[in-house]
Every structure is written in C-alpha cells, then in structure tokens.
C-alpha positions in Angstrom: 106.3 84.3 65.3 108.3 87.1 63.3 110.2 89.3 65.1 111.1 92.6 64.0 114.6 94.3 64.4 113.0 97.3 65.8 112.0 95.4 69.1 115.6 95.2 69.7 116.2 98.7 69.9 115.3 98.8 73.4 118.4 95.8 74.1 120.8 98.2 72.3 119.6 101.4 74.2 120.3 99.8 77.8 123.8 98.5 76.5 124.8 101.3 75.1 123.3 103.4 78.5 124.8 101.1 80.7 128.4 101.3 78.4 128.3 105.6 78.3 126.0 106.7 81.1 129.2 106.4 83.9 131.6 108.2 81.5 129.5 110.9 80.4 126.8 111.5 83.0 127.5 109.1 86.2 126.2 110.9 88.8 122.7 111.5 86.7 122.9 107.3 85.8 123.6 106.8 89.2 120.3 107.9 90.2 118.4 107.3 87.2 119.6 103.9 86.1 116.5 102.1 87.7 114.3 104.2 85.6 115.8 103.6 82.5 115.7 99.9 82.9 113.0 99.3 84.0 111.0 101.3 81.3 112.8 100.1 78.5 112.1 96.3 80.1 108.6 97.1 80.2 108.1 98.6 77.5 108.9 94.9 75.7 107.7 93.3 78.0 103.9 95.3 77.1 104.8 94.7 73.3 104.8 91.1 74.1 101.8 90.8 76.4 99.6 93.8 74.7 99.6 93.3 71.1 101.9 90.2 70.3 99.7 88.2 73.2 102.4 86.3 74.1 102.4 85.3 77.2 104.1 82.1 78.0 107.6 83.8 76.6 106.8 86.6 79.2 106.4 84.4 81.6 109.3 81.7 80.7 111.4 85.1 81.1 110.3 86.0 84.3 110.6 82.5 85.8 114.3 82.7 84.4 114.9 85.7 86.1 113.4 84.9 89.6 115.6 81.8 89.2 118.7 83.4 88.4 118.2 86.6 91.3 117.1 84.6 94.1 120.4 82.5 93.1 122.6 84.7 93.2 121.4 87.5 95.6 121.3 84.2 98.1 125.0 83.9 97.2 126.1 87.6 97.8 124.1 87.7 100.9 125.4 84.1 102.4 129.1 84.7 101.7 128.6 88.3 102.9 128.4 86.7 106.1 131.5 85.2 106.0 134.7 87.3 106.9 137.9 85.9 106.0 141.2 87.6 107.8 144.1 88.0 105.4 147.5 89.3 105.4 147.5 92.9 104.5 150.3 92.7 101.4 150.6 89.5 99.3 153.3 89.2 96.6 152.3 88.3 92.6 152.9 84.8 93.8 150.2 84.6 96.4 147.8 86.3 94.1 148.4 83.6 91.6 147.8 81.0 94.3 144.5 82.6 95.1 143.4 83.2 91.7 144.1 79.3 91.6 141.9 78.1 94.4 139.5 80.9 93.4 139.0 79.0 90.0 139.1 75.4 91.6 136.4 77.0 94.2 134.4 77.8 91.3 133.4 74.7 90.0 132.5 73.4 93.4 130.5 76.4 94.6 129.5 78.0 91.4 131.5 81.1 90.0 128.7 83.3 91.6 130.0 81.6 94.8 133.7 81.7 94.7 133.3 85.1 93.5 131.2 86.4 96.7 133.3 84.8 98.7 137.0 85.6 97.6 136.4 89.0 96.3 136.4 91.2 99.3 139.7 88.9 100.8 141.4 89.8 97.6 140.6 93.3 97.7 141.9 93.5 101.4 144.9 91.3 100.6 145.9 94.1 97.4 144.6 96.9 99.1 147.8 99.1 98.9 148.8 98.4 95.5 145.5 97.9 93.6 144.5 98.0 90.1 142.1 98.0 87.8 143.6 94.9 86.7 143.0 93.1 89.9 139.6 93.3 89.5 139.4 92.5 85.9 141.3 89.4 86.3 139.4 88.1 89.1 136.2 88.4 86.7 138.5 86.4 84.0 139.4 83.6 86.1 137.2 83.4 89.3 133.6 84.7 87.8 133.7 83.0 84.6 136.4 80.7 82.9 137.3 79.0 86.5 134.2 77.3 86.4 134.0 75.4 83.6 134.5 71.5 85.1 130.9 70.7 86.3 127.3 71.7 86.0 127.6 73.8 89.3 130.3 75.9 88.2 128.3 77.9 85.9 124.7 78.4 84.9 125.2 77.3 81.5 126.5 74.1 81.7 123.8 73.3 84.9 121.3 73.7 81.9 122.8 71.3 80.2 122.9 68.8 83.3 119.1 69.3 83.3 118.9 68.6 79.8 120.1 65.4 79.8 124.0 65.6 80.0 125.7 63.2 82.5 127.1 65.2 86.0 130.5 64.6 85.3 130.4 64.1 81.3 132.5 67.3 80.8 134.8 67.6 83.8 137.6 65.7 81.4 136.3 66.9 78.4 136.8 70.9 79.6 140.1 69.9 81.8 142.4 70.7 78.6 141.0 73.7 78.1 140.5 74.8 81.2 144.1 74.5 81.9 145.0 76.3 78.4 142.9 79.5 79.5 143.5 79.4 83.6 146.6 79.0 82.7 147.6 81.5 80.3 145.3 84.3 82.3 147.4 83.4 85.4 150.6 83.6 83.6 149.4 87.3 82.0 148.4 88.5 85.5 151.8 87.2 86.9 153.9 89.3 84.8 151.5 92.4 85.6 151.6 91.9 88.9 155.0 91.2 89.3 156.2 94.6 87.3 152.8 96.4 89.6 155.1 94.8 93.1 158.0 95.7 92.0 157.2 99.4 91.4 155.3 100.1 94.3 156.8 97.6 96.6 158.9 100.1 98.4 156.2 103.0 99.4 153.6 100.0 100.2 155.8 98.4 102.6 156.1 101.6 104.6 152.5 102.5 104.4 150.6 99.1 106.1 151.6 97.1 109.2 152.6 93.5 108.2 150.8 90.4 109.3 150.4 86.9 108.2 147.3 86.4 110.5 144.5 84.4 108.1 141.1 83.8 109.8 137.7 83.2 108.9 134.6 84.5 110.6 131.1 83.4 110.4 131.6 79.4 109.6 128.2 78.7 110.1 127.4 80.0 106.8 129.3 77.7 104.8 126.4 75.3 106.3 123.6 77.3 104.6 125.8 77.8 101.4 125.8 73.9 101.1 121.9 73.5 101.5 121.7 76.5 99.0 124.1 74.8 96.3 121.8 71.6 96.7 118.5 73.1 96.5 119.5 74.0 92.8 119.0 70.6 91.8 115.2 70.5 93.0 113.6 70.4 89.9 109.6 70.0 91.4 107.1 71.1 92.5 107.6 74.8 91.0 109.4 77.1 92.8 110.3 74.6 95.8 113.7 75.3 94.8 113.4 79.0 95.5 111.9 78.5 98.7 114.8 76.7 100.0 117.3 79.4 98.5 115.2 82.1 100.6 115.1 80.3 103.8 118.4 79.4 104.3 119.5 82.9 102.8 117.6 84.4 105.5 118.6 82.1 108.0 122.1 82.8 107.3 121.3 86.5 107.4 119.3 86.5 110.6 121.9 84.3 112.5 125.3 86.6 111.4 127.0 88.5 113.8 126.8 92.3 113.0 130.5 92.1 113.8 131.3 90.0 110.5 128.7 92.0 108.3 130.3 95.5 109.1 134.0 93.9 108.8 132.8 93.1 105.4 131.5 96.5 104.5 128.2 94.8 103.8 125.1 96.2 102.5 122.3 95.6 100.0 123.4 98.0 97.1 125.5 96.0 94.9 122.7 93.5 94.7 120.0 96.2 94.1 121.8 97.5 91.3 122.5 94.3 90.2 118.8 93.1 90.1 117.3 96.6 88.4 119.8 96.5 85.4 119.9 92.8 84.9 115.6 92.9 85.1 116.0 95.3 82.0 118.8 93.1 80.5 116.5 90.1 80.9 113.2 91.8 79.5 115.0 93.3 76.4 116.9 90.6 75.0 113.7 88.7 75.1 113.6 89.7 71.0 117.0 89.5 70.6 116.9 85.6 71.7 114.2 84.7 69.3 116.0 86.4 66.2 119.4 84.3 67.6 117.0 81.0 67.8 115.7 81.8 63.7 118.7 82.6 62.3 120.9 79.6 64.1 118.1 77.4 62.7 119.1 78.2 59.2 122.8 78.0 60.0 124.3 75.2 57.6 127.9 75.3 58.8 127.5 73.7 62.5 131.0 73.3 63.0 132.6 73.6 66.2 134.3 76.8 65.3 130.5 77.7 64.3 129.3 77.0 68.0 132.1 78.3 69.6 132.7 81.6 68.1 129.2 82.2 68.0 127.8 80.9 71.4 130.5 82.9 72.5 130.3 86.2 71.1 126.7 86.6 72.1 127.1 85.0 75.4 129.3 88.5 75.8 126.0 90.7 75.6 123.5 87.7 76.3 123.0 86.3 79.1 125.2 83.5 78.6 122.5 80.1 79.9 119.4 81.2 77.6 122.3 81.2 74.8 124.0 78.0 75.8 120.3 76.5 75.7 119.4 78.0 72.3 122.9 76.6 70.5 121.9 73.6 72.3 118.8 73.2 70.8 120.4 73.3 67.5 122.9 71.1 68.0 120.4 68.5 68.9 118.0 68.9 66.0 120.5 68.8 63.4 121.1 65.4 64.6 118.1 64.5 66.0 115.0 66.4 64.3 112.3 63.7 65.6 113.7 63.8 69.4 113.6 60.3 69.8 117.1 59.9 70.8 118.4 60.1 74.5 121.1 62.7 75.1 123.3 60.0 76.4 123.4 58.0 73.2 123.5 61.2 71.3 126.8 62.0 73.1 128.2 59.1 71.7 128.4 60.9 68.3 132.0 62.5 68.0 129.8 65.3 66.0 127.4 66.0 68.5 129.9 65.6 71.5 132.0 68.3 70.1 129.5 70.4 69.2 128.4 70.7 73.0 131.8 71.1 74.1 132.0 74.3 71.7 128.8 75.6 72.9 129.7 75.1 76.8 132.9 76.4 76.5 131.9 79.7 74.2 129.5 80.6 76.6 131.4 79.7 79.8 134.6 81.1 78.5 133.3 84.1 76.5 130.8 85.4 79.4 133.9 86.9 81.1 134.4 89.5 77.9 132.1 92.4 79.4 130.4 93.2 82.7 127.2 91.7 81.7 128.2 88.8 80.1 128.0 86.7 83.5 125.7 87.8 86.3 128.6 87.9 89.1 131.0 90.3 86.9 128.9 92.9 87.5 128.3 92.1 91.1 132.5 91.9 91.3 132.5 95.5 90.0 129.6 96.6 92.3 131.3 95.5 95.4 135.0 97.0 94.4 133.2 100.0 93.8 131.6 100.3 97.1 134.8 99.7 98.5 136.4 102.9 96.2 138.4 100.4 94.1 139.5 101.6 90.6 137.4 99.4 87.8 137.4 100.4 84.5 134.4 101.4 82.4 132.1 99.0 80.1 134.2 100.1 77.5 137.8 100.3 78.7 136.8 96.8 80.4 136.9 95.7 76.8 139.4 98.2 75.1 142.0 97.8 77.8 141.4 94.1 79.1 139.2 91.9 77.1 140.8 92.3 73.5 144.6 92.8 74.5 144.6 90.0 77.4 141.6 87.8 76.9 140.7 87.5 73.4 144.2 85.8 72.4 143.9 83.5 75.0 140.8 82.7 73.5 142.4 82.9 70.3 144.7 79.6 71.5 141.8 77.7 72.5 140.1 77.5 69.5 143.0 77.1 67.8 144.3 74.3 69.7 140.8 72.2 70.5 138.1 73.3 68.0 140.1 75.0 64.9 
C-alpha cells in the first residue's frame, strides 16, 4: 500500500502543537488540546477506514493503544496509592542514591512503574531547592534508560520477549551499557546538583523543618502492582490480559485509604491528559510507521550504527515499541527472508545478535530525548506540573537538556559498543 507524505501532516501538526501551544497560547491549549488531538487522530484514522479500507491497521493501532493505556493508567493509579514519607531536604548524594534504586526499580517494575512510584517522593524530598533539572533527569534515568536489563523494564524490549527473544538474553548484553549511560547521567546530575546545594543550601535550611522520618503508606498495593506486572505476560484469549490490569487497578483503587490518596495530591488529570494526546500521537503516526517500515526495507547498510542511530532517533517522536518492532522485523529478514529459522538460533549470529542489541538499546535509550518519546515522560511532567514544579517546554526539554547532557552520553555509547 503506498503511502503518501501528505498523510503525515496531521503527525507533524500535533508535534509541533504539542512543542508551541504551552509557550505561545497555554492557557487556550490547556483547554483545547483534547480537541485538537482528537480531530487530527480521526481524521487519519477516517482516511484509513473511508477510502484506503484499511481496517486491520486501524484496528492493530487501536489494540496497541488499549494495551499500552490500560498499562500504564493501571500503573499511575496503583502507585498513586502508595505514599512514601521522606526526609524533607536530601543532599546531591542522596539524590544520586535514589536516582540509582530508581533505575534498578525500573527493570523490575517497568519504567512506567518506578516512575509512578518514585516521582512524587522525589519531588517532596527536593521540594525546597527544585529544578527543572530534577525532573528532566528523573525522565533520563528512571523513565527511560534505567530500564534497559529485562523485557519488563520497558515496552520495547517486552516486544521482543514476545517475539521470540530469551527473558534474560539481554540482561548481560545491555549491563555495559547500561552502566556507561546510568553512569555518566548520574555523574552530570551530581555536579548540578551539588553546585544547585551549595547555592541554596543556606536559605533552604532555614525555610523547612528537618526530619529523617521515611515511611510508606498503603503496602497493600504493592500486592496488586505484582498481579498487574504478571498479567502482562497473558498472551490469550484477547484481552484477558486487560481484564486483569482493570480489576486489580480498581481493586487497589477501591481499597486505598483517602488519607494516602490526598497525601499524594492524587487525581485523574495527568492521566487524562496523558491518554487524549497520546490517542492522537497513536492515530497519526499510523502513516508515519508504514513510510519508516518501506524505507528501512530498502536500507542496504544494516549496521549497528544503522539500527542504533536510527531506531533511536525515531523512537524520540515515535512511540518507541511499534519502532523497536519495525527495525526488528528488518533485522530478521535480512537474515532470515523465508522465516524458517527460530529466533534462538538466529541469535546465535554475532550479526543478528548485535543488530538487536542496537535496536533495543536506540529505542530504550533514545525514548528519553523528548516528552513523548516514552509514555511515562510525559506522565512525569504531568504530575510535577500539578504539583507547580518548574519543567521545561517540549523545546527547551531538548534545547537545554537533551543535546547538551544527553546526547553525548549517547554519543559514548555508540562509540564505545556499536561504532
């Protein structure tokens, strides 16, 4: 099926809205926002169904999407009833340790996970000194490069479990590199921190009470986000999966004390906003996927550097899983056109077994460059925002963050594992 350029005008619209909107008309995109994405998803969405009468692509999308919603809006709501008690001033150190666990945390609960559950601890616990910064940096490490070790840390590489790829095949495979780029992020955010501490440490001192009290509220839930982190491998009947998700999310929900849920300055918003824009996101790129999947067909130079730099560069404005699986698919039919091979063997291939390391890492790695690269960087932002943190903009997220702090450190990985 050809695709024309033109359908992915509609893509390019709701970036660009959802990059200027908040600088040059926020309070009109704060009320307007579900319009505009919603009509620019369904106006594809019509294209497709209407007059290209395709259906099952429609309808592969909208599975996706149900998927990856009642994933993480189960998430959000679970770990929003769970209240964690911290001390009210923490030193760069601390943050660092955090930041660590936070990335560990990732690959056992999913990034979407650690995020929910970390995120409003480390606002309280920066509270009188935050930055921009702090927020940025949790996306860095805790959303997105953090949880790069196993299948559960990160939609991508979960894809890749289901395709055929052992559990544990890339734990040691990603360890170097995941220790390159946790490493080097923590080490950037140490020095900002420590020159942020230093400046403020005086006035913040005086402002807050000190306490070292740490305490978490609402254990319960950790029950119901295990039963939710194992009910993503139920791959049949259709939509059991789902099911499970929306029971025990509403189990959790149901069974929270009020208490814990107003300690945590809970409500539904973040998530709303969340599902509107990334429902537009979803419908529009539907073109945008099938012109990547054509032209990485004709690629000829499927080298690592290939599948890393450009698994990675899309996974910044793609969603980063339906581009992990469309690299992948390439990857396997250059080497195995007929499809008679198992994965397994196929991984036995130095060739092939590098090339899926690329791919993974680009789109685990590169999903933290902009809010929509990963679904929870933009649920980070929504939550600091709704507690009136400072974030920056789409752009300045990128101008300010991503290409002075991320991108070298990126830089050093390819460089040192795929160059």
């Amino acid at each position: 099926m050809a695709i024309s350029f033109l359908l992915i005008v509609p893509f390019i619209l709701l970036l660009l809205m959802i990059a200027l909107a908040p600088l040059f008309f926020s309070e009109w995109w704060s009320s307007h926002y579900p319009k505009v994405s919603l009509s620019l998803g369904a106006f594809v969405i019509a294209y497709y169904v209407l007059y290209l009468q395709s259906h099952e692509i429609v309808l592969h999308t909208a599975t996706e999407y149900t998927s990856f919603i009642v994933l993480i809006g189960s998430l959000f709501i679970v770990s929003g009833g769970i209240h964690i008690s911290t001390k009210d001033l923490t030193n760069p150190k601390e943050n660092v340790l955090l930041l660590l666990v936070g990335a560990i945390l990732a690959n056992l609960l999913g990034t979407t996970g650690a995020s929910m559950l970390l995120i409003r601890p480390w606002i309280k616990m920066n509270k009188a000194r935050i930055q921009p910064y702090h927020i940025v940096f949790f996306i860095f490490i805790v959303s997105n490069v953090g949880g790069s070790l196993t299948p559960i840390g990160d939609p991508p590489l979960f894809l890749g479990y289901l395709k055929g790829i052992p559990f544990l095949w890339i734990t040691s495979r990603a360890f170097p590199m995941w220790c390159t780029a946790v490493g080097l992020l923590l080490l950037i955010f140490y020095i900002l921190d420590t020159k942020n501490f230093q400046l403020q440490k005086k006035s913040v001192i005086k402002e807050i009470e000190q306490t070292d009290v740490w305490k978490i509220d609402g254990l319960a839930n950790f029950l119901f986000l295990g039963i939710i982190l194992l009910a993503v491998f139920i791959e049949s009947p259709h939509f059991l999966r789902e099911g499970v998700i929306i029971i025990a999310t509403i189990a959790s929900y149901i069974s929270t004390k009020k208490t814990i849920h107003t300690a945590n300055h809970f409500s539904f918003h973040p998530i709303q906003e969340v599902a509107i824009l990334f429902a537009g996101i979803f419908a529009t790129m539907i073109p945008a996927l099938e012109l990547l999947r054509v032209q990485a067909q004709t690629a000829t130079t499927l080298t690592p550097t290939f599948f890393y730099w450009s698994t990675g560069i899309l996974s910044s404005f793609l969603d980063n899983a339906p581009t992990y699986l469309s690299f992948y698919s390439v990857a396997v039919g250059n080497l195995n056109p007929s499809g008679t091979i198992p994965i397994p063997e196929l991984l036995q291939h130095p060739s092939f077994s590098s090339s899926i390391i690329a791919i993974s890492i680009g789109a685990v790695f590169f999903g933290a460059n902009t809010y929509i690269g990963n679904g929870p960087n933009f649920m980070v932002k929504s939550i600091a925002d709704h507690y009136k943190v400072s974030t920056p903009s789409f752009l300045r997220y990128i101008t300010h963050y991503t290409i002075p702090f991320l991108l070298p450190v990126l830089f050093v990985v390819w460089l040192l594992f795929f160059y």
